[in-house]
N, C-alpha and C positions, 0 to 999 in steps of 0.2 A: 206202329200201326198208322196207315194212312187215313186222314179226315177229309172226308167228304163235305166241303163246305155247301151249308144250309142244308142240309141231309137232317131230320126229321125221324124219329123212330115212332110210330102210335102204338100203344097196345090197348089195346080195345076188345072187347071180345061181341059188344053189342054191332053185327053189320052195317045196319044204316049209319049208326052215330059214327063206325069206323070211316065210313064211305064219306060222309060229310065233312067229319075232320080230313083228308085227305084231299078233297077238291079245296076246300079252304084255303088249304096250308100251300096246295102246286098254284092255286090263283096268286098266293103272293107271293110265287117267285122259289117255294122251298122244294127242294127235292123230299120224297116220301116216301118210308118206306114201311107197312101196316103187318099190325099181327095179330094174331085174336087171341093169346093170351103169352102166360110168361116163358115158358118152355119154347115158345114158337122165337119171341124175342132173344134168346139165349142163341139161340141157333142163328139168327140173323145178325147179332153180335159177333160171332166167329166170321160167319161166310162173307160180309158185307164189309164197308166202309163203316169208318167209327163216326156216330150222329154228332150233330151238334145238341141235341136237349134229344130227352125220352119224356116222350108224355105218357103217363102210366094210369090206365085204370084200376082202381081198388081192388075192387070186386069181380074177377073173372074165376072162371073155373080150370084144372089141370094145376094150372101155378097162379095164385094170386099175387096179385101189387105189390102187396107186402113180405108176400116170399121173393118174389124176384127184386124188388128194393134191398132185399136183407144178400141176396146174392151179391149182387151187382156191386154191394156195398165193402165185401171183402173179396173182390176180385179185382186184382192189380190194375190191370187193362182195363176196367170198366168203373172203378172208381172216381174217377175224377168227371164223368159225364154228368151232366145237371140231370136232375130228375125232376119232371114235375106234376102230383098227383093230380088226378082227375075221379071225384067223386061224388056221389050227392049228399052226401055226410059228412059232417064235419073231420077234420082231423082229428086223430086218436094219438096216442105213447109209441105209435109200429112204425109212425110215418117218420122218424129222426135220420136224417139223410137226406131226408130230400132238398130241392134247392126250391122248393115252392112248391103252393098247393091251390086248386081253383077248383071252386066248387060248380058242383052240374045243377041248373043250366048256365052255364056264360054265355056272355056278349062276344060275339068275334072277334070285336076290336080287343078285348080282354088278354085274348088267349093271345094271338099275335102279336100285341104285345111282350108278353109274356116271352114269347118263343123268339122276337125280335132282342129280346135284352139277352140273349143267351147264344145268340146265332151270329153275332154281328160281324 
């Protein structure tokens, strides 16, 4: 599978918050690529270039976080992708697999960072 270097996965299901992470992430330079929930990212997994990190939110509807984390996590081709949740609650026992967790709201610099330790 080919890696799209700086390629960016969001799953978001909230539009604005998607939209903002997105202008964010192309102002520093990342390529983007948004989804509104887990099902939609599954699909963009097959058809697209493989990201360098998945920013995952918790809390969507059709497939949440945590289902698609638990996917993601015993699929060959998608296991090794950093995962890092995105929520306003703390971590819970579901979230094991991820490669970080940043709780809502962060600081920009926060998150880019974040996405910068994994993108490099």
């Amino acid at each position: 599978m080919r890696v799209a270097i700086r390629t960016v996965l969001v799953v978001e299901d909230e539009p604005d918050f998607r939209r903002l992470l997105e202008q964010l992430l192309r102002q520093a330079g990342y390529r983007v690529s948004a989804v509104r929930n887990g099902r939609r990212a599954l699909v963009r997994l097959r058809r697209g270039p493989r990201p360098c990190i998945i920013l995952l939110d918790l809390r969507m509807p059709v497939m949440s976080g945590h289902e698609l984390l638990s996917v993601l996590r015993d699929h060959p081709r998608h296991r090794m992708i950093p995962v890092v949740l995105m929520t306003s609650e703390g971590p819970d026992g579901q979230t094991q697999g991820a490669a970080g967790f940043i709780r809502k709201p962060f600081e920009a610099k926060q998150l880019l960072r974040t996405v910068a330790r994994h993108c490099a």
